[in-house]
C-alpha positions in Angstrom: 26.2 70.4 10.6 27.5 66.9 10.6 26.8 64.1 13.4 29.1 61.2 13.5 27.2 57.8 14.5 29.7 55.1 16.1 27.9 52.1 16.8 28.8 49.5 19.7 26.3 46.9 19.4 23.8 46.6 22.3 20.1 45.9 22.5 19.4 48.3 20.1 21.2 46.0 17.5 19.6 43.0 18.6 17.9 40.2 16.0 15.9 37.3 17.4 15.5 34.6 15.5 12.4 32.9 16.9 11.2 32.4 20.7 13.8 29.8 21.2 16.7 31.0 19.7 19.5 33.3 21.2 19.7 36.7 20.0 22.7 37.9 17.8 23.4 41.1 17.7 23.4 41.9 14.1 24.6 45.1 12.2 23.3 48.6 13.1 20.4 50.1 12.9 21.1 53.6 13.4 21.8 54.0 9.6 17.8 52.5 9.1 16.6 54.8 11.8 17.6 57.5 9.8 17.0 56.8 6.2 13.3 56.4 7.4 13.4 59.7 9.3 14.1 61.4 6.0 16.9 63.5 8.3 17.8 66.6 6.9 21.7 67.0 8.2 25.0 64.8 7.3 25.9 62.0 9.2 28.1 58.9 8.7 27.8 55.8 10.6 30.6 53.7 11.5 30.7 50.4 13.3 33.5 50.0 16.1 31.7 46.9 18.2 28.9 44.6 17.8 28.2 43.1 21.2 26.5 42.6 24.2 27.6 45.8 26.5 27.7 43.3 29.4 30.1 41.4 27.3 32.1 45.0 26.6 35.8 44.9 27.9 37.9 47.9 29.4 40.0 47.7 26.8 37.5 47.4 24.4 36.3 50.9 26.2 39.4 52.4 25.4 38.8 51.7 22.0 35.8 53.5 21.6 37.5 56.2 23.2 40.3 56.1 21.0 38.1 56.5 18.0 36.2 58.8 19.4 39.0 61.3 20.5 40.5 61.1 17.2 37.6 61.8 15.0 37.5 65.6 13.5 33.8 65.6 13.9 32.7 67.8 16.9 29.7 65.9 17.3 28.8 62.9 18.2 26.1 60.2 18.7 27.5 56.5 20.3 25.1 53.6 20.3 25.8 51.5 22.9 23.9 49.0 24.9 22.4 50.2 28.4 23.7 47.9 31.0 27.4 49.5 30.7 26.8 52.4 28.6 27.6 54.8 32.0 30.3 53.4 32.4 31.7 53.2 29.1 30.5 57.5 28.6 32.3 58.3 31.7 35.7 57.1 30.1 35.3 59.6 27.6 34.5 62.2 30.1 37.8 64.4 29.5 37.7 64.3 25.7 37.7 68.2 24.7 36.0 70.1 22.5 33.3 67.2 21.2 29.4 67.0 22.1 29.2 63.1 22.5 25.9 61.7 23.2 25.3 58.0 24.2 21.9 56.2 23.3 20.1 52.6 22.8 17.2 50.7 23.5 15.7 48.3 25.7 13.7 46.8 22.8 15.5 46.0 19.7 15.6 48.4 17.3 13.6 46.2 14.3 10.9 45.5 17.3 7.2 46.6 17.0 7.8 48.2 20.5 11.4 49.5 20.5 12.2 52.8 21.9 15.0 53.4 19.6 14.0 55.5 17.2 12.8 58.0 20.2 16.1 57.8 22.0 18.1 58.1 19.0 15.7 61.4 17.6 16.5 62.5 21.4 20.0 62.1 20.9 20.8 63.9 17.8 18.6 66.7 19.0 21.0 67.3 22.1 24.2 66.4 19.9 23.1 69.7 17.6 22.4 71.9 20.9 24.4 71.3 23.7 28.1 72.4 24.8 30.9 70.2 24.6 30.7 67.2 27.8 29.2 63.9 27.4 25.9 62.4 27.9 23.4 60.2 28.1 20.0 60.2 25.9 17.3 57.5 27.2 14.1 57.6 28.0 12.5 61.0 26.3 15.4 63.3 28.9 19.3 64.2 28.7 21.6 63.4 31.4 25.3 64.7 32.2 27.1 60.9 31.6 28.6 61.2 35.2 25.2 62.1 37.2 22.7 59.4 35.7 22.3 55.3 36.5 20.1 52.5 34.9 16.9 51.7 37.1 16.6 48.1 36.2 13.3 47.2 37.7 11.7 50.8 35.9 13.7 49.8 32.8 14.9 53.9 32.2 17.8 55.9 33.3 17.1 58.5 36.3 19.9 61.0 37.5 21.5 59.6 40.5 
């Protein structure tokens, strides 16, 4: 089995510099994540966006849907940052025949405290076991993409 990884930026991506400096969001992590993990499937990673999902157009949307939709791989794992990733799942809502997953972090990925590495081992165990649709991985449960929201003051998604 083979898992596709398209990264967006996000959080999850996030480097800061110092206490007084802005973040950047730097290149992704995923590919770190799993070389330490020692995984024991295929995967490639490819990069589509590195930014801030707040700063995420619709048109940058339909990108990601455009690569996504046109990939042979059947299934899928999309980093994205939480603030839009909802939205940007449920453009990909009617894409056939593909498991796509969305994940991220509220910490930084390269953070003493992230939660990435859970969300993303969360992820690519309900790319490899559920049907076709799309979803969201945060937070240690799986969500259909169109039935889940971001609880901002909790800091975790919770089906709506």
């Amino acid at each position: 089995m083979k898992i596709k990884f398209f990264t967006t930026g996000g959080t999850i991506d996030k480097v800061y510099f110092d206490a007084k400096s802005a973040y950047q969001v730097g290149s992704p992590q995923v590919a770190e994540i799993l070389k330490d993990a020692n995984v024991a499937f295929e995967f490639e990673v490819i990069s589509v966006l590195q930014k801030d999902s707040l700063d995420m157009t619709d048109e940058e949307r339909q990108e990601i849907r455009k690569v996504v939709a046109a990939d042979s791989c059947d299934r899928i794992i999309v980093t994205h940052g939480t603030d839009t990733m909802v939205d940007t799942a449920k453009c990909l809502l009617d894409i056939p025949n593909k498991t796509i997953v969305f994940t991220g972090a509220m910490e930084p990925a390269r953070s003493r405290y992230t939660d990435a590495t859970f969300n993303v081992g969360c992820a690519i165990g309900a790319a490899q076991t559920l049907p076709p649709g799309v979803y969201i991985a945060m937070n240690g449960r799986v969500y259909a993409a169109d039935k889940v929201k971001k609880n901002y003051e909790a800091k975790r998604f919770e089906e709506t």
